[in-house]
C-alpha angles and dihedrals in degrees: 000000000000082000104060095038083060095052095046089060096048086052099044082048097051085050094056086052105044082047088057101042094041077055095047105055089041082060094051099045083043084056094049097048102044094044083052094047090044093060092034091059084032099059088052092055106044142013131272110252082056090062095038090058091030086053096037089049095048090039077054097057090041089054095051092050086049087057101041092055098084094180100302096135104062086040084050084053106028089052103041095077081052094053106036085145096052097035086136098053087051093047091052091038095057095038094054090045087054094045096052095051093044090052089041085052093039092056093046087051096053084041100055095030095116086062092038095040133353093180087065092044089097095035077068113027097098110075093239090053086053096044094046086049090054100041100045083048083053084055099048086048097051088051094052089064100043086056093052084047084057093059100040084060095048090253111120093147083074086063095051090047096057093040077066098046088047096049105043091047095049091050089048092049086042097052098043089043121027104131094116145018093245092051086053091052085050094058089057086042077058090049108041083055100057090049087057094046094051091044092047092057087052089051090047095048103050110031115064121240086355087167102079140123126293109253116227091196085050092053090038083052104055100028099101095041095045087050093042081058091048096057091049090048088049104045087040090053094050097085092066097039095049116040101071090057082050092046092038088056107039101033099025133239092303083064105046087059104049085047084050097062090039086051103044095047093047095051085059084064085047094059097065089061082048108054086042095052091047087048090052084049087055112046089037085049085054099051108003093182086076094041096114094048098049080046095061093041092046087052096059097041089054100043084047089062091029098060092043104053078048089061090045090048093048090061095035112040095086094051095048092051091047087073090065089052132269101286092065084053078054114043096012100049099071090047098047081046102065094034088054086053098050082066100094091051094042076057101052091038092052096051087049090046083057098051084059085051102052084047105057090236098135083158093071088031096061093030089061101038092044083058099049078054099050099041094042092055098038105055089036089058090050106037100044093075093057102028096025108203095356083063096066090052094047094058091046096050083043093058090044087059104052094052100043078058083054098053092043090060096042088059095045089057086050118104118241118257119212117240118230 
């Protein structure tokens, strides 16, 4: 009896997970599309140095929020479980934490734009444009969180149904006003508002007393986990921050572009290892004791996808890049091979990445993402003069591979749990 109601709850588990992470992938493919067939409809409209202001102003507000994060969306995972009686403290905790450091990174940006960006300089040198800029960061940033609170409470659909509302709102605003960049960020200002709206009524409805006052000993008690999560986002975010400056200044501008698609299409294959990894944060953050199992069968389900998108990519790749034209088949394709490749270990290295951060072990969390960084940007540096962009795939897959050793070995010192 103690047997199969053991079963019946690994499998009710491993079905939470799979949910989340299924949500999760056809939100991200929903984001890509719509933000393709937005620019696509956009660029038909309207010129391009209207884009190009319209696009830098809107990858500005993403970065801030980026920034202003500080690791408040796996705290808000990892401690909801931990306070499901004050669900609603953490939530406005978090929110207002969020909010402070987004409106502390929006003014230093309208401050220094001149050094940033001096382009942008007279996009924001009346004070509404500024104000609309800060408060529709503060917005970005407050749906970040609400996303990351979805999925703490096992409802990504929430988050699917808010990308729609996003996106439709932000094309209307865009085809009835399009005379300036700034007009274009303000119809995803107009966007990114409905869908918090839309998420906010959700919040309200179904957690009790959600307005409430922000906890200091909440804040106090997830601060270092919550900025132990921050430097391994950061570190494990480098790589792609950080390589087309490298490509850009060692190969030239020809280069840097042909790395960029490689890069970008191969960051769409990446998507399915990391939904299932959130969904698996979430899921091991909820009942810790099956983490291991969730973890295995998370592991299976996700190879599964992973190998076979691989084998897609592998059939398709050329003929995606020749719609770029026929210099990106030829300087694009080796690269986006190897990086398409990679996806298996970045798979097995982010689930193992989660179980760290169910586990509170940011040692082993940091150790491991400041050595994907290290490795990554060394040997790119060294090997792209000789093998130019394949260089620069060589010293990632080389990097995955390390640390999926490490991992391996990790797991082998580990003591054996018994199963139920």
């Amino acid at each position: 009896m103690n047997i199969e109601i053991c079963n019946i709850k690994k499998l009710i588990n491993n079905t939470k997970t799979s949910n989340t992470a299924y949500w999760l992938i056809i939100n991200s493919i929903a984001n890509a599309g719509f933000g393709f067939l937005y620019w696509l409809i956009v660029s038909r409209i309207t010129n391009p140095s209207i884009i190009g202001s319209g696009s830098t102003l809107f990858s500005s507000a993403i970065l801030i929020v980026s920034i202003s994060n500080i690791g408040i969306s796996e705290a808000i995972i990892k401690y909801m479980p931990l306070y499901d009686e004050k669900k609603n403290t953490l939530i406005v905790t978090s929110v207002s934490v969020v909010t402070l450091m987004t409106i502390l990174c929006s003014i230093i940006f309208i401050s220094g734009i001149i050094i940033w960006s001096p382009v942008l300089s007279s996009e924001l040198s009346k004070f509404i444009p500024c104000v609309i800029f800060i408060f529709s960061c503060i917005a970005f940033s407050i749906v970040s969180v609400i996303d990351q609170v979805f999925i703490a409470l096992n409802k990504p659909k929430n988050i699917f149904g808010r990308t729609i509302i996003y996106h439709i709102t932000r094309l209307i605003v865009s085809l009835l006003f399009h005379n300036s960049g700034f007009v274009l960020y303000i119809a995803a200002c107009v966007g990114v508002f409905a869908s918090l709206i839309s998420a906010l009524f959700y919040v309200v409805k179904n957690i009790k007393n959600v307005i409430t006052w922000p906890s200091a000993y909440i804040a106090k008690n997830i601060a270092i986990y919550a900025l132990g999560n921050y430097v391994a986002n950061i570190l494990l975010a480098a790589p792609g921050l950080v390589l087309p400056i490298i490509v850009l200044n060692m190969m030239g501008s020809e280069s840097s572009a042909y790395f960029y698609i490689a890069w970008t299409l191969s960051s769409f294959l990446f998507v399915i290892p990391s939904s299932f990894a959130t969904s698996l944060f979430a899921e091991g953050s909820r009942n810790i004791m099956e983490l291991d199992d969730s973890y295995n069968t998370t592991k299976r389900e996700s190879a599964i996808f992973t190998i076979s998108a691989i084998i897609i990519s592998l059939f398709t790749s050329k003929y995606i890049l020749n719609l770029f034209g026929c210099f990106y088949v030829e300087h694009s394709y080796p690269l986006l091979v190897i990086l398409n490749l990679s996806a298996f270990l970045v798979m097995y290295n982010n689930l193992k990445l989660v179980k760290y951060r169910v586990k509170r072990r940011l040692d082993l969390l940091i150790g491991q993402s400041l050595v994907v960084c290290f490795i990554t940007l060394s040997l790119s540096v060294l090997l792209n003069k000789g093998y130019g962009l394949v260089g620069i795939g060589i010293g990632w897959i080389v990097a995955q591979i390390l640390i999926a050793f490490i991992n391996v070995l990790v797991e082998q010192k580990k003591p054996r749990r018994k199963t139920c």
